[in-house]
N, C-alpha and C positions, 0 to 999 in steps of 0.2 A: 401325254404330251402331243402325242398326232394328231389329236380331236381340237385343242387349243391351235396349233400352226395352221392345220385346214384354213379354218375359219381365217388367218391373215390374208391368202391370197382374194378372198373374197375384195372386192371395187365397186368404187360408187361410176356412173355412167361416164364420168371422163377420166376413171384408172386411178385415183385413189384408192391405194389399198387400205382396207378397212384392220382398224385393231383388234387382236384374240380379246376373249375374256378370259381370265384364269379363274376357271373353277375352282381346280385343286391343285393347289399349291405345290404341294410335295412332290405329284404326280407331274406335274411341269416339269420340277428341278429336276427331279430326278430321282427321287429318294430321299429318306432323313438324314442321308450322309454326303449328298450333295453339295457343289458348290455353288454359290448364287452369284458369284460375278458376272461369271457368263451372262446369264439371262437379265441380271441389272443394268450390265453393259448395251446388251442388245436395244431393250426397254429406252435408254439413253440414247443411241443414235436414232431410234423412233421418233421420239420425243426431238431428238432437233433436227428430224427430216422435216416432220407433220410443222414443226414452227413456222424452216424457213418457207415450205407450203406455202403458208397463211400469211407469212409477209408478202410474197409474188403478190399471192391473190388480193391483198387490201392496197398495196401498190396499183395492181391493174381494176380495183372499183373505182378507185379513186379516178382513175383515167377515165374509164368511160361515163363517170360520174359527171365531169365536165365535161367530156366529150358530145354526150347526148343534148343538152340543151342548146349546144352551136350547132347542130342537123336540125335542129326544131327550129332554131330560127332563120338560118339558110332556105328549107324547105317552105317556111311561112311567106318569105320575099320571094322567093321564085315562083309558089303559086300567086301571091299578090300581083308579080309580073303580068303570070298567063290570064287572070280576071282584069286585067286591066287592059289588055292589049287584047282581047276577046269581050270587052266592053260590060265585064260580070263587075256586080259587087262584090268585094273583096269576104271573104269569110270573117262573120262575125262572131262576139266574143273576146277572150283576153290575147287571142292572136293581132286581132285588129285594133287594141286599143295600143298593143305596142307599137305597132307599126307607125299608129297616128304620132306615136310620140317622135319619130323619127324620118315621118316622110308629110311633105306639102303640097297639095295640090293648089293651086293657082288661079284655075280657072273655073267656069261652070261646067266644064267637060270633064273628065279624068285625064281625055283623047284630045283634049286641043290644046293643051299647054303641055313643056316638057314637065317632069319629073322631079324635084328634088330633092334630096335627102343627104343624111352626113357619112363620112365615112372615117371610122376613128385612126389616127394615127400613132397615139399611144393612150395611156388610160386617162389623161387628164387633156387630151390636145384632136380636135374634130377638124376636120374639113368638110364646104358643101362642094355640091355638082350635081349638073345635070345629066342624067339617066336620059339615053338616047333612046327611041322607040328602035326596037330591035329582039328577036325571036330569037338571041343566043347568048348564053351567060356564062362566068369562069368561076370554076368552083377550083379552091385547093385540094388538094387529095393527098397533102400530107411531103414530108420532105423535100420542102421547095418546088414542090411539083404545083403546076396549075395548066387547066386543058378546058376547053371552049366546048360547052355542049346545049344544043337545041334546048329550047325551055324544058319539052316534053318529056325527054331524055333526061334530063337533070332533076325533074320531078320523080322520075321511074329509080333513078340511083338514089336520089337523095333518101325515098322511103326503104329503098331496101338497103341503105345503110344504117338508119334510124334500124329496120326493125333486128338488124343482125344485131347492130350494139345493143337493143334493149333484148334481147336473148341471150347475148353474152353476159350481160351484169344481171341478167337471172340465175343463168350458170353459175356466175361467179356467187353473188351472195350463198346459193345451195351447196358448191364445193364448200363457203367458208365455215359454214355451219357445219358442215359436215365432220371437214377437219377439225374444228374446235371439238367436239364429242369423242373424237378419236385421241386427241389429245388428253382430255379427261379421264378416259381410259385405260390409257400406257400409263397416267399418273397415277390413276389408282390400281393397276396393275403393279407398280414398279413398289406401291407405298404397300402395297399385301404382305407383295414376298419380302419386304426388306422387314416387316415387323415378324411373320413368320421366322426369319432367320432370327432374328432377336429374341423371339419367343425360344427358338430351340437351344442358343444356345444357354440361356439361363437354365432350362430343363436339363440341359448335359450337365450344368455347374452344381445345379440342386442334387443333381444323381451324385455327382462325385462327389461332394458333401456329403451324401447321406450313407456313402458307402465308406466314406472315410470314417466315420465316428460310429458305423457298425464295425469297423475293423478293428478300432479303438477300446469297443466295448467285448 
């Protein structure tokens, strides 16, 4: 049984603890005259630690799941800012054709006419305005929070918040996969021992049977 529990302290890199395999059955329990509640018991709160596990974690993909596409496109407008106000073409590709969907230029300059573009108010309801030439921008940061930062600075946060979310939802997909195997595991850990007990006790019931009707005979 020591060789089996070892093996549970083992962890994947963010402290999931990894599931035993039970080799030997018997030698888990205890012996053939053991009781398996215990260790069914165990096996069961495993089993719905590892769950609620995997619910947090498909909760929190989900988040950064939408999370990351509004850094992408925050990021895309802020450098579209800095190329525009530094007189670059805007980066091209499917970055720029969204933009075009959402911003107008006006004039034959980028630089001589203001800005305009929409800003949504809810999902079915847009406002326009004019975008002031200006080298500082507000980004949200989450719980009502909003703070003014230099273009260049908001380019520097915006990618290292982009690249921490896309580390984190690699994280998470690898914890989910992981726990899912782990789960598989306990299940078929739990299904062994429970047919092993099954198996023994008919072999006790077969003995007593067989010893009853040699007693008989």
């Amino acid at each position: 049984m020591s060789s089996e529990s070892s093996s549970s302290q083992e962890k994947n890199p963010r402290g999931i603890p990894k599931a035993p395999f039970i080799e030997d059955v018997e030698k888990y329990i205890g012996g053939s005259d053991a009781d398996v509640e215990g260790p069914l018991k165990t096996f069961q709160d495993a089993i719905a630690k590892y769950r609620y596990m995997d619910a947090n974690l498909a909760q929190r993909r989900a988040g950064l799941e939408e999370k990351i596409p509004d850094i992408k496109k925050t990021l895309s407008m802020v450098e579209f800012l800095r190329d525009r106000r530094e007189g670059k073409n805007s980066k091209s590709g499917d970055d720029e054709d969204d933009l075009e969907d959402d911003l107008e230029d006006e004039g034959e300059s980028s630089q001589s006419k203001p800005l305009k573009t929409t800003f949504e108010l809810n999902d079915t309801l847009y406002a326009e305005a004019e975008l002031e030439d200006t080298d500082t921008v507000y980004l949200w940061l989450g719980a009502n929070v909003m703070l003014s930062y230099k273009i260049p600075t908001a380019i520097e946060l915006l990618r290292t918040k982009l690249e921490g979310a896309e580390a984190g939802l690699a994280s998470v997909i690898e914890d989910l996969e992981f726990l899912r195997e782990q789960l598989t595991m306990m299940e078929v850990n739990m299904a062994r021992v429970y047919n092993w007990d099954v198996k023994r006790r008919r072999d006790k019931r077969l003995q007593s049977e067989a010893s009853g009707k040699s007693a008989e005979g």
